[in-house]
C-alpha positions in Angstrom: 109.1 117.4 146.5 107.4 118.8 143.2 109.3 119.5 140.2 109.2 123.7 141.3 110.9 122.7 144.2 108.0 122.9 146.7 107.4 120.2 149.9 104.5 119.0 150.3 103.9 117.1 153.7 101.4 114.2 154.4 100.3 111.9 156.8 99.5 109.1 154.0 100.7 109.2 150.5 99.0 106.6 148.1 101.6 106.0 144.9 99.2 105.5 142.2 101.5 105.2 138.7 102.0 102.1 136.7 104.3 99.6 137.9 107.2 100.6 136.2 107.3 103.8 137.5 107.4 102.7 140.9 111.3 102.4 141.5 112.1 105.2 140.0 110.0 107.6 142.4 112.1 105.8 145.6 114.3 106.7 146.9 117.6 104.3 146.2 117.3 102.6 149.7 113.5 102.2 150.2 113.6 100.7 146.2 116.2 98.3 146.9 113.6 96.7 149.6 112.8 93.4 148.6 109.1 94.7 149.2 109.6 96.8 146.5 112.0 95.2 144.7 109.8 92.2 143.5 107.9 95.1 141.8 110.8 95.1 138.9 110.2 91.7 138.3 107.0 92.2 137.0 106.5 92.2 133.0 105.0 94.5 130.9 102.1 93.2 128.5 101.3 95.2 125.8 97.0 95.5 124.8 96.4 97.1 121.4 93.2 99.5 120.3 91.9 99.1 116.6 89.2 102.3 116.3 87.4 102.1 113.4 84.8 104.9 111.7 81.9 103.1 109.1 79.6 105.2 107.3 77.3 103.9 109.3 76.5 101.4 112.5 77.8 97.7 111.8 77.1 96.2 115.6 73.5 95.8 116.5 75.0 95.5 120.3 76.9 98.0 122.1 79.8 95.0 123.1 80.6 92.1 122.0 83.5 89.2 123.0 85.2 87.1 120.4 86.0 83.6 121.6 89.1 81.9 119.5 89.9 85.3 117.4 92.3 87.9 117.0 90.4 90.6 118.2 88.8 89.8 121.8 86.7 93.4 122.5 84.7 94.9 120.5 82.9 98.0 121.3 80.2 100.3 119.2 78.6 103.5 118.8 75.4 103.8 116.9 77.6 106.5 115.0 79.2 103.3 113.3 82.5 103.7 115.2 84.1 100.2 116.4 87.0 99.8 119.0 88.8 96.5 118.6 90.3 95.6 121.9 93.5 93.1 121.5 95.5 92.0 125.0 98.6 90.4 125.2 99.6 92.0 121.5 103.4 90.7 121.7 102.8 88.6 118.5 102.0 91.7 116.8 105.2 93.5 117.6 106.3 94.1 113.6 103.6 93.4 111.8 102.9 96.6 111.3 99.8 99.3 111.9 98.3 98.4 108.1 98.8 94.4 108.7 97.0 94.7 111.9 93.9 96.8 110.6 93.9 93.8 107.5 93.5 91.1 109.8 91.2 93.0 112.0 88.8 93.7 109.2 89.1 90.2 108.0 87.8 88.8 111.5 85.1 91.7 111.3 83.7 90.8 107.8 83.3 87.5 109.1 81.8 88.0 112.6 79.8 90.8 111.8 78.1 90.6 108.1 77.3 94.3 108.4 81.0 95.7 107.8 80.8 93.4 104.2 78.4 96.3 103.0 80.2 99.3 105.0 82.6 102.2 103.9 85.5 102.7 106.3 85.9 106.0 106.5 89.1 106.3 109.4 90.9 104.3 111.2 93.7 104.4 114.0 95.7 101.0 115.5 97.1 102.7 118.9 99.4 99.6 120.7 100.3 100.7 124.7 103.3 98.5 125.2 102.9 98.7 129.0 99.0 98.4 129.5 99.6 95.9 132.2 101.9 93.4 133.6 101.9 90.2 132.1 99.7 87.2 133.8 102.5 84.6 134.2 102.3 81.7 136.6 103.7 82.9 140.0 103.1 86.5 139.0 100.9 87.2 142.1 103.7 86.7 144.4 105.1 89.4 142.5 101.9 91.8 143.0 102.7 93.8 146.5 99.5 95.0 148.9 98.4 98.1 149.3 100.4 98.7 152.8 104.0 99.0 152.0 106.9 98.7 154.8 107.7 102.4 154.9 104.9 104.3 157.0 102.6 106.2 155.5 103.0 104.9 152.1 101.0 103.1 150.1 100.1 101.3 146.7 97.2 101.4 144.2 96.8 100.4 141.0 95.7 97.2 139.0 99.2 95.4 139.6 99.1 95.4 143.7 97.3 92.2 145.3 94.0 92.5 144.8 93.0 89.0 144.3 91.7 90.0 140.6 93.2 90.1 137.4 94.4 93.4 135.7 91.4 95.3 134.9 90.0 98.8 135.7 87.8 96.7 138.2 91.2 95.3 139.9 92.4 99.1 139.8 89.3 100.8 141.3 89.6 97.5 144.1 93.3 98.3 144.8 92.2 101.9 145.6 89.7 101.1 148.0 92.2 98.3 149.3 94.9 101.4 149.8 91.8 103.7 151.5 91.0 101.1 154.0 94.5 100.6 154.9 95.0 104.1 155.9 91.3 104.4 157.5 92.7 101.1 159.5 
């Protein structure tokens, strides 16, 4: 049922919403499934996004990964705009947006000599405190398939079993997992 009150019936539903959203759209019964209910034992892991504006370009490649560093992702325009990518940002919880950028344009000036000459013209630290669930030991017994116990339903998103990691890959793979389960 929609939010205006209308019904809409289907032979297969996919449920494609972050994990933590899951329990909330069953219904008290189906939730309390142990199926499901290993779902609310996953953890949230935060990832944080530094984008930066330069007056002008400060990567001579359009990616780059940092081994041993803060920042882990880095991606550039030729327009001179930089996104720091940062997973796992629990240890930044309080430090602040200013402290992050600091440290973040510490670890530039030193991998990238080109930022040492540039003017930073904007910047924006944006933290998503449930990116993803959090890659413990014994979390993929937590990570339920695609076909769910209730008929008809079923799961997509980068937190089912799909035998990868939480990426966009591991998200596009659960939704073809979910597709062939229905087509099976």
């Amino acid at each position: 049922t929609l939010r205006d009150g209308t019904t809409l019936e289907a032979e297969h539903v996919i449920l494609a919403v972050p994990f933590e959203r899951v329990l909330g759209l069953l219904p008290p019964g189906v939730a309390a499934d142990p199926f499901f209910a290993r779902i609310g034992k996953l953890e949230p892991s935060p990832i944080t996004r530094v984008h930066l504006w330069f007056d002008r370009p400060v990567m001579k490649r359009p990616h780059l990964v940092v081994v041993d560093g803060l920042s882990q992702w880095l991606f550039a325009r030729d327009s001179g705009y930089v996104q720091v990518v940062v997973s796992a940002t629990r240890s930044l919880k309080g430090m602040g947006h200013a402290n992050i950028l600091a440290e973040i344009l510490n670890e530039l000036q030193r991998l990238l000599p080109d930022v040492r000459n540039a003017t930073l013209l904007r910047s924006k630290v944006v933290t998503e405190h449930t990116a993803t669930f959090s890659a413990v030991p014994g979390v993929d017994e937590l990570r339920p398939t695609q076909r769910t116990p209730v008929p008809g339903l079923f799961l997509a998103g980068d937190w089912t079993a799909t035998g990868w990691p939480a990426t966009m890959e591991g998200a596009v793979r659960s939704g073809t997992l979910a597709a062939e389960a229905i087509l099976a």
